[in-house]
N, C-alpha and C positions, 0 to 999 in steps of 0.2 A: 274268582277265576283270574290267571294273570292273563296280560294280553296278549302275551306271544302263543297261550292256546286256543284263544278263540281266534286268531291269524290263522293256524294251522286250519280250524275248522274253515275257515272259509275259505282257504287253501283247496280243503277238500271238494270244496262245492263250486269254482271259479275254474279250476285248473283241467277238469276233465272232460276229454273229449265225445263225454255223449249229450245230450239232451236231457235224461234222464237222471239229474243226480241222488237222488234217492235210492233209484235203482243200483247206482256204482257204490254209494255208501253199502248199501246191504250186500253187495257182493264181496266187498271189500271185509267185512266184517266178518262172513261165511267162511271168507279166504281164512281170513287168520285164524278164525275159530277150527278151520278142519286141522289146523296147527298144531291147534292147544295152548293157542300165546293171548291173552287179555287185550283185547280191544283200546289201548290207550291212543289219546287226540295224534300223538305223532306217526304210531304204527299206522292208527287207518288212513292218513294224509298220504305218507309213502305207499301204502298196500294202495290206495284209491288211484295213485299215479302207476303205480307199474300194472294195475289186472283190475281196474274200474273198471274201464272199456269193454273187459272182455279179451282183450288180444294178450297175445305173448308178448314177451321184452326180453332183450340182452341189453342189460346197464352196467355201466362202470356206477363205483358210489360219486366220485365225481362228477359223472351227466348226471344221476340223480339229485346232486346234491344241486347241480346248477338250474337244474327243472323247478326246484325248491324256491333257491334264491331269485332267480325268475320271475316268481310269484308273490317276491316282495315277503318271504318267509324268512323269518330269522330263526335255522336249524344249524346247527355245527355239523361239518362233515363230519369228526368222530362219532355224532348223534347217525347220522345216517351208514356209515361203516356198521357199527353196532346192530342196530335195526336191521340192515341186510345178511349181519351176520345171525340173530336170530332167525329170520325167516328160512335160511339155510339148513340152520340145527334143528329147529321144527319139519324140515322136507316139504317147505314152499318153494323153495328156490334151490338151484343148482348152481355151486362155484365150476364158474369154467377159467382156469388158467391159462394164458396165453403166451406169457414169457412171464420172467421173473417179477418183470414191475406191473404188468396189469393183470387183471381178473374179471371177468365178467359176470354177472346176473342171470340169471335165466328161471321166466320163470315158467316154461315147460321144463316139467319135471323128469317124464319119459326119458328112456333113452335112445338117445337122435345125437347123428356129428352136426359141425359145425363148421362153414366158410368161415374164414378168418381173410378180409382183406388187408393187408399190408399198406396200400396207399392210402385209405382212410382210415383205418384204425377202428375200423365197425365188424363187429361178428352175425350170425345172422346162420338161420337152419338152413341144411342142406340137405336134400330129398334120402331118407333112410333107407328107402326100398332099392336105391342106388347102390348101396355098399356092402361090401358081399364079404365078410371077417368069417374066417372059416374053424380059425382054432385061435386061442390065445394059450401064452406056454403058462406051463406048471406054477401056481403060485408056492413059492417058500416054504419050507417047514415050519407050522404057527400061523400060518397068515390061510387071509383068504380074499379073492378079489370081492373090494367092494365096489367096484364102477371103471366103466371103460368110458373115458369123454377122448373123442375122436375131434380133430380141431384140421383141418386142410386149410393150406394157408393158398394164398391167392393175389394175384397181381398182374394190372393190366399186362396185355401181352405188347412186343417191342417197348 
């Protein structure tokens, strides 16, 4: 085994915020399995940090990648980019675009908008039962909608 995966591993088992890490490994592993993606040391390190807990996340690969390094994990961003982009193509995660240069993670999958604040640079749900979309127009000839990500952007007032 090299050592940069048993790092991972114990990446796994240091970095998460429950008590229970056995319990966040198995859920972790569940996670990806309901995917259909192979359980490897780096997936369940990243699956263990974004939905170990239990909670939802909106991450850049960036903060992800910095939760990593963090932990004293020697992971390449591209390694983590990739990783988030399978999790995506599996329908674990939902890319939420927010302007050209960032993206975010999410791994409530539903469909729910999204506060986007401006002065921090953090995204985060917004109550759905709020938002009242009555009609969206006619998709194209050929096409057909695959997903409405709603993004309200936001900033302190004065």
């Amino acid at each position: 085994m090299k050592p940069g995966r048993f790092a991972l591993y114990t990446l796994i088992m240091d970095a998460l915020c429950t008590n229970d890490s056995d319990q966040a490994l198995t859920h972790a592993a569940d996670w990806l399995a309901s995917g259909g993606l192979r359980p490897t040391r780096q997936r369940l390190a990243l699956a263990a940090l974004l939905i170990g807990d239990g909670h939802n996340r909106h991450v850049t690969a960036e903060s992800l990648y910095g939760a990593v390094i963090d932990n004293g994990e020697k992971v390449s961003l591209a390694t983590v980019y990739n990783t988030l982009r399978a999790f995506c193509d599996a329908g674990l995660m939902n890319e939420i675009t927010v302007d050209t240069a960032r993206s975010y993670f999410d791994t409530r999958t539903d469909d729910h908008p999204h506060f986007f604040w401006e002065d921090t640079q953090t995204l985060c749900d917004a109550p759905a039962d709020q938002l009242d979309i009555r009609s969206l127009p006619r998709a194209p000839d050929g096409a057909e909608v695959a997903r409405v990500d709603v993004v309200i952007r936001l900033r302190p007032r004065g």
